[in-house]
N, C-alpha and C positions, 0 to 999 in steps of 0.2 A: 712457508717454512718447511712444511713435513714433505712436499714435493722437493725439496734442495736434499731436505737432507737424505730421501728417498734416491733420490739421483749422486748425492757425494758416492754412499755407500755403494754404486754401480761403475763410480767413474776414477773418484779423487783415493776413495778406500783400493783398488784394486793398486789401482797406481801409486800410492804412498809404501804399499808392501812389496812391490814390485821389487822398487830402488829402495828399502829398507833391508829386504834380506837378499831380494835376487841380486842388486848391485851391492849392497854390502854397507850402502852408506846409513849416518845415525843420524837422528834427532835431536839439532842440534852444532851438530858440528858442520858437516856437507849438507845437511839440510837446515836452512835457520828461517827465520822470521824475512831477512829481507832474499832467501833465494825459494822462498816457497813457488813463488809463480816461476822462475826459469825449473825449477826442480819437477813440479806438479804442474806445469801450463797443458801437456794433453790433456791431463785429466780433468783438470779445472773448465779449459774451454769445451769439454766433452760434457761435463756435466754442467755447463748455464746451458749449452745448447738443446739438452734434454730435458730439464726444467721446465724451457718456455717450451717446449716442445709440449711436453707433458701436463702445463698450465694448459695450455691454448687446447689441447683434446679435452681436458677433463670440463673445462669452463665454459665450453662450446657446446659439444655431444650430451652432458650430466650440470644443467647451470642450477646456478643458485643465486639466491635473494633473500633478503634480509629484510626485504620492505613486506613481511605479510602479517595481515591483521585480521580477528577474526572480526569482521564487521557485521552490526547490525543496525537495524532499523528502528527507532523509536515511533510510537504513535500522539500525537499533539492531542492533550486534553482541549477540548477546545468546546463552546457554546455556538450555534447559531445563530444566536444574536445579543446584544451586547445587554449586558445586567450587572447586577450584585451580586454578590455573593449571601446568600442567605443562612446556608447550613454546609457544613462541610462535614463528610462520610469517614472520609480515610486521612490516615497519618502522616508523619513525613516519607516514611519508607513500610510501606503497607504491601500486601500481596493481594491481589483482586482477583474474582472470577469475571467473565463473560456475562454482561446484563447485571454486574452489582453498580449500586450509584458511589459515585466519587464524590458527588458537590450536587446543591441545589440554589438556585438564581432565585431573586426576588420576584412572585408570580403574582402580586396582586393583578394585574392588569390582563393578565391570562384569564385569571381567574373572576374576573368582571366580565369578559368578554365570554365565556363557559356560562357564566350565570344570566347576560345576555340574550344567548342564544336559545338558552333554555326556557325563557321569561316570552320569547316569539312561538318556539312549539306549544306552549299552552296559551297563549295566545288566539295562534292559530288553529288550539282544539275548540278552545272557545268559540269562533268567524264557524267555524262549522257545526256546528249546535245551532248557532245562529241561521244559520242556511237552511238548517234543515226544517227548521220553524215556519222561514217565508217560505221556505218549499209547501208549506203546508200551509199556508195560511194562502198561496195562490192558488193552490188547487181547491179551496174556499172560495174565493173568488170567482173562479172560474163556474164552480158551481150553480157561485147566484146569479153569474153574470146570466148563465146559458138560458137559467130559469125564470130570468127578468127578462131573456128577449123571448122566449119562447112565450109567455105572458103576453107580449107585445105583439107577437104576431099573430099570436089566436084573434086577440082582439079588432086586430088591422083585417085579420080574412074574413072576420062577423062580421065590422063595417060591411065591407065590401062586397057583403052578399046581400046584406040590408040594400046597397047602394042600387043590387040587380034588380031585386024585386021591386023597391019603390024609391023611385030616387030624392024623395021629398022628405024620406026619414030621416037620413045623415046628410049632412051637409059638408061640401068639398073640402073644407077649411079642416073642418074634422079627420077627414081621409088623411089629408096631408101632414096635420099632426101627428098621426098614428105613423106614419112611414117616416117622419121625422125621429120618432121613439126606437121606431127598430132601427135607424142606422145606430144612432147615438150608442143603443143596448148592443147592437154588430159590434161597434166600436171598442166598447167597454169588454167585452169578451175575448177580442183582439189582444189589446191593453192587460189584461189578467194571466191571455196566455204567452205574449211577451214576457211576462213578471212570472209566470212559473220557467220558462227558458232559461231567461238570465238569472232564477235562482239554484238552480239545477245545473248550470253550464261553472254557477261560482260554485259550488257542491261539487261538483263533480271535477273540477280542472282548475282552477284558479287559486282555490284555498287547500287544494294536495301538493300542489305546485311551489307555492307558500310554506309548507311547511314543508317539503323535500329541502326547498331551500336554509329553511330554520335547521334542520338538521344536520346541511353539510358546512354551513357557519356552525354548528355545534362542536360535529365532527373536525373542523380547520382548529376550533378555540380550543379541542382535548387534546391535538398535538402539539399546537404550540406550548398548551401547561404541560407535557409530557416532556418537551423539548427542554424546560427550565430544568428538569433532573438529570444528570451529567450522568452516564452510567458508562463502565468500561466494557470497549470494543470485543476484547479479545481475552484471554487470562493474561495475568504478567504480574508483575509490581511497579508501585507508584513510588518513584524515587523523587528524593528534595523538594517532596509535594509542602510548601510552606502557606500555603494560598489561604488565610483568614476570613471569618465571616466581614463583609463591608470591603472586601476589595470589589474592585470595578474589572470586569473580564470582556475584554475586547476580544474578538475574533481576529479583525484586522490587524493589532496592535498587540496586542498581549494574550498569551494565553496562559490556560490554568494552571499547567502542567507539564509533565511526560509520563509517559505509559510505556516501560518495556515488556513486550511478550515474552512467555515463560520460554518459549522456543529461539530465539532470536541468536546470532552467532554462533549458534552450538551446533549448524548443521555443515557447514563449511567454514573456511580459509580462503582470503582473496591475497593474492600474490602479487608484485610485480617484479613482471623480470626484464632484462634488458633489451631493448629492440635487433640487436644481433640475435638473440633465441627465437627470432620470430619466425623460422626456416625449420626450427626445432621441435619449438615446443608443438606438441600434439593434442589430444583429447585422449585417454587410454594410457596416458605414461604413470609408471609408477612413480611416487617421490614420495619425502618422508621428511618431518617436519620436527621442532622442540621449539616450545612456548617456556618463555621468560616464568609466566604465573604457573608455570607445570616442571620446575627443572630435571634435569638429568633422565628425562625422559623422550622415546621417539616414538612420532606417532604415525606409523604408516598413513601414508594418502594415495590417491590416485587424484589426476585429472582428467575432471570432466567437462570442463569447458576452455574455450580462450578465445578470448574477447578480440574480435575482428577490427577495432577500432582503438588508437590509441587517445587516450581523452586528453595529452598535451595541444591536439590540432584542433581542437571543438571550438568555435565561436560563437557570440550571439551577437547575429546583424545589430548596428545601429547607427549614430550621424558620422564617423567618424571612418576609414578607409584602414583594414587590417593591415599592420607593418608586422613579416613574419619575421624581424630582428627581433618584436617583442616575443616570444616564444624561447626561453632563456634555457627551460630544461626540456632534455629530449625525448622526454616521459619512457612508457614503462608499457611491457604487454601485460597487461593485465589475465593472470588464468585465474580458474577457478578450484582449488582443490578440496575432496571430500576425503572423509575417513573412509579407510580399506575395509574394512570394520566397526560390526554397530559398535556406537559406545566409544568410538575413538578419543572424541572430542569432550567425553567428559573430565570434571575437573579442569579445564583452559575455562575461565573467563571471556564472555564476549568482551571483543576490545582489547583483547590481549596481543602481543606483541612479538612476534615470532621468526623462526628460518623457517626456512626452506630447499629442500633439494629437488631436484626433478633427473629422473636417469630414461638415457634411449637406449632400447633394446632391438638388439639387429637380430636374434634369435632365430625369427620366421625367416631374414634373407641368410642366413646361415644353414637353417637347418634344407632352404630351398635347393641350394648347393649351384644358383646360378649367379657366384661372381667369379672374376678373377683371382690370381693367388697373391696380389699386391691388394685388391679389394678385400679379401678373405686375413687377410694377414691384419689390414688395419681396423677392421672392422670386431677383430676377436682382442685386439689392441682399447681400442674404444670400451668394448663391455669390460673388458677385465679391470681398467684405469677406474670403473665405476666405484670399486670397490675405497680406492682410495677416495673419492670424494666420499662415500660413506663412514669411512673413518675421518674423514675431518670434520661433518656435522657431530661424529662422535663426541671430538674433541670441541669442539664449538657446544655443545650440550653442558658439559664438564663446568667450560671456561664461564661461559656466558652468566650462570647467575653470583657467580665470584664476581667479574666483571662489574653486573650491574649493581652490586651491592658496594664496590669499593669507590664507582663514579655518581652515586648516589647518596653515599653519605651513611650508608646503611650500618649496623653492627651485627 
């Protein structure tokens, strides 16, 4: 409408005064209601023709959109693994730090398995007390054993010298006994320092072994009972957190909550604009925006991103052969705009509901001074047109929470 009547005032206004004082005719009489178009037709078809003319520059070079939202990301209160609920921290609409607890799950069985594990490390201090006793009680053994054979053999080499001198004192039966003693006593010293080895090797390797392991079953049962306490990720607030002691919290299935960060849409605006701006739209463009929850306000942007991919062609494989008829809307470039300035975005509400304008600036290829004078002419055409798109977000700023209050029911 402001481009019409932008354009009357250069086409249909000239021409109305024209033939009102230069030809003499009145309003009214030579000019009425049914000879306006034979009366005014240059001016009339002069100004649709510059209109769309003047659309199609502004809407093309400087577009706008109406679909941006400042979006954000929620975090799922969620458990590990499936419980009760046992004690609950925070309220329906609570604000949370990083590492406070939200909720606590039923931990008896954590807490059996803690108690457990802890019931094996003294246990196992126990087993080596124990070790350390037969350690010692083999190296007793070994003592007597060495001292019983060494007995044995004194006695075996007296025979035997007895046997030198006269062989009628000891008799062979006897010799043979005695060498029967010392293996038996060989044996037996054997047998004791087996039994100090293998109490030594269980001392030393077997029951540390044991009890590393008691300790990392300790260590698995203090996460899992750390795990039952829900503690939030990030800062934020816990919104429509309704969740009662004795509800049942599935991971797969249900979860506890949401968790918005205290940061979350307050650092950009996601856009979508129309797949013809896709030649356009840049990274470095200025543009300037007014949110519904923020009215009669503009809030300078820039763009700093624009998403290479439009998400109306995205698919996920499955049994069935993609038909591109089903693809009904012809989706949207998505860009990404930020505030020009810190602080832009305060006051908008994440999830808030907004315009957008985006303008191209040919500045550099103007100020480079290498186009033509039809390049040059349309090009300082273009920037200048921006300004009207500036004053119709103007007007769209105005309009809009009027607007949304009259279709909403609002007072």
């Amino acid at each position: 409408m402001l481009e019409l009547l932008l354009c009357s005032m250069l086409t249909v206004l000239p021409d109305y005064l024209y033939r009102r004082f230069g030809q003499g005719k009145r309003l009214g009489h030579e000019i009425t209601l049914y000879s306006v178009w034979y009366e005014l037709r240059w001016g009339i078809t002069t100004c649709l023709m510059l209109t769309v003319s003047l659309i199609t520059i502004i809407f093309y070079n400087h577009p706008s959109s109406t679909n941006v939202t400042a979006y954000f990301r929620t975090v799922s209160i969620l458990p590990e693994a499936t419980g009760r609920v046992a004690e609950v921290y925070a309220g329906v609409s609570d604000h949370v730090t990083k590492g406070q607890p939200i909720l606590r799950l039923d931990s008896s069985a954590q807490q059996a398995a803690v108690e457990t594990a802890r019931r094996r490390i003294v246990e196992t201090d126990a087993a080596m007390v124990v070790a350390r006793s037969d350690v010692a009680a083999a190296e007793g053994q070994i003592t007597q054993a060495t001292e019983a054979l060494q007995q044995a053999r004194d006695e075996l080499q007296t025979k035997q010298e007895l046997v030198t001198r006269n062989a009628d004192v000891v008799t062979r039966r006897e010799i043979e006994r005695l060498q029967n003693v010392v293996e038996g006593r060989e044996g037996g010293l054997a047998a004791a320092l087996a039994a100090r080895e293998g109490a030594q090797s269980r001392l030393a390797a077997l029951l540390p072994a044991q009890k590393a392991s008691a300790q990392a079953a300790l260590a698995e049962a203090d996460a899992a009972l750390a795990k039952t306490v829900i503690r939030a990720g990030v800062d934020g607030r816990v919104e429509q957190f309704t969740l009662q002691v004795g509800d049942l919290v599935n991971p797969m299935i249900r979860s506890a909550g949401l968790l918005i960060p205290d940061d979350a849409g307050r650092e950009r605006l996601v856009a979508g604009f129309g797949q013809i701006e896709a030649q356009v739209m840049k990274p470095g463009m200025v543009a300037e925006a007014t949110c519904i929850s923020k009215p009669w306000t503009i809030i300078p942007m820039v763009v700093t991103g624009v998403q290479e991919f439009i998400a109306a062609g995205q698919f996920r494989a499955g049994e069935q052969l993609l038909d591109a008829q089903q693809v009904m809307q012809p989706g949207t470039i998505t860009v990404i705009l930020e505030p020009l300035y810190p602080g832009g975005l305060d006051g908008v509400p994440p999830g808030s509901s907004c315009i957008a304008n985006a303008y191209s600036s040919n500045h550099d290829r103007l100020a480079a001074g290498d186009v033509g004078p039809a390049q040059w002419l349309y090009l300082h055409m273009v920037d200048t047109v921006a300004l009207v798109h500036a004053l119709l977000l103007r007007l769209q700023a105005l309009i809009l929470p009027i607007q949304t209050l009259v279709f909403s029911g609002g007072h």
